[in-house]
C-alpha positions as CSV (number, residue, x, y, z in Angstrom):
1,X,0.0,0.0,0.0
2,X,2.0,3.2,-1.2
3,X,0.9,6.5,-0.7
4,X,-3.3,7.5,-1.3
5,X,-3.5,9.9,-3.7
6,X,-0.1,10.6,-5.3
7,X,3.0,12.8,-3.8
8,X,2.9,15.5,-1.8
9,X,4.4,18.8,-2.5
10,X,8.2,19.1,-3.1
11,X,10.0,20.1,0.0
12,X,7.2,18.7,2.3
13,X,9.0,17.2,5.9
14,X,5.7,15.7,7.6
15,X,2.9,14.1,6.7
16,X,0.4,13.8,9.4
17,X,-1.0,10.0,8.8
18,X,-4.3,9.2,11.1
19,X,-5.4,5.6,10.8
20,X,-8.6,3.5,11.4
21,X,-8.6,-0.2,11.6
22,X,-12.2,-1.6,12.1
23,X,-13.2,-5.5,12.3
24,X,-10.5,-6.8,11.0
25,X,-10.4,-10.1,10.4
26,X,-7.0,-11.2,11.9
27,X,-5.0,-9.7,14.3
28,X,-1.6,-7.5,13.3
29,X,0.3,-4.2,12.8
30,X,0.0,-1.3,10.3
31,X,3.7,0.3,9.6
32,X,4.4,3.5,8.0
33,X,7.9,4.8,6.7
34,X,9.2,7.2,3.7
35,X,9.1,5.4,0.4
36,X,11.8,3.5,-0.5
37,X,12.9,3.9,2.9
38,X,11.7,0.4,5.0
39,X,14.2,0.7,7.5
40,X,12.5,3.9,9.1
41,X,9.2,2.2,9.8
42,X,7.2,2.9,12.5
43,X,4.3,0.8,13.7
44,X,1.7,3.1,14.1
45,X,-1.3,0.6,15.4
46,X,-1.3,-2.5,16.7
47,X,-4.8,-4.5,16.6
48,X,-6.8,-7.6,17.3
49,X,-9.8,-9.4,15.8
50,X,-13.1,-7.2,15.0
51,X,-11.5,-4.9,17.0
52,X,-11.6,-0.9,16.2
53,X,-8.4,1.2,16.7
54,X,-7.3,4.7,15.6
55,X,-3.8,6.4,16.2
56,X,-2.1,8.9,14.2
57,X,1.8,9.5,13.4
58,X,3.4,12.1,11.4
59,X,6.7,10.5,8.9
60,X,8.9,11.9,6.3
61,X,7.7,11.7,2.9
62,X,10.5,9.3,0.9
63,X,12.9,11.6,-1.5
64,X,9.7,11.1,-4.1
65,X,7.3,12.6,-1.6
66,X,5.7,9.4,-0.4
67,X,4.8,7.6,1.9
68,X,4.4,4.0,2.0
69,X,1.6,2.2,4.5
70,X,2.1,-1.6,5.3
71,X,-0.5,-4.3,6.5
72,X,1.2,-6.3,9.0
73,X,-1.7,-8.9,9.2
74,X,-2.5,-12.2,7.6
75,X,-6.2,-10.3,6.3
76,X,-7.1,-7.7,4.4
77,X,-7.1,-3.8,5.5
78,X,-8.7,-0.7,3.8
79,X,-6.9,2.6,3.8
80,X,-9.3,5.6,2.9
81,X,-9.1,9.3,2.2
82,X,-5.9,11.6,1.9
83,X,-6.0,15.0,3.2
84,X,-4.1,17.7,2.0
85,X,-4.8,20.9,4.0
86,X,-2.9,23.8,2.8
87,X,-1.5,21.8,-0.5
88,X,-2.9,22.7,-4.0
């Protein structure tokens, strides 16, 4: 799962993330990092079985201006939305 919605602007040195996982099916981890950058991860949330969790983390966009979202899990996830306040 790379970055929703393209790159951000050039220059850009956080990207505020906020994530939802709702009823998942198997427990597991969502990880964020820059793109191309794996090393730098961060888990961000940590959830169980038809469980709902938020959290938020703000990363570095990748020299490309992404960033890159990774399901940790043995099921499926759904990322939605990308906001860009203050970007064109």
């Amino acid at each position: 799962m790379s970055a929703l919605g393209g790159n951000y602007a050039p220059g850009i040195r956080g990207a505020f993330s906020y994530v939802t996982v709702s009823g998942a099916a198997k427990a597991g981890t969502i990880t964020v990092y820059p793109d191309g950058a794996p090393g730098r991860a961060a888990t961000v949330l940590a959830f169980a079985p038809r469980s709902t969790v938020s959290d938020s983390a703000l990363v570095t966009p990748g020299s490309d201006g992404k960033v890159d979202f990774v399901n940790n899990s043995g099921g499926p996830v759904e990322l939605q939305g990308l906001r860009r306040r203050g970007l064109p």
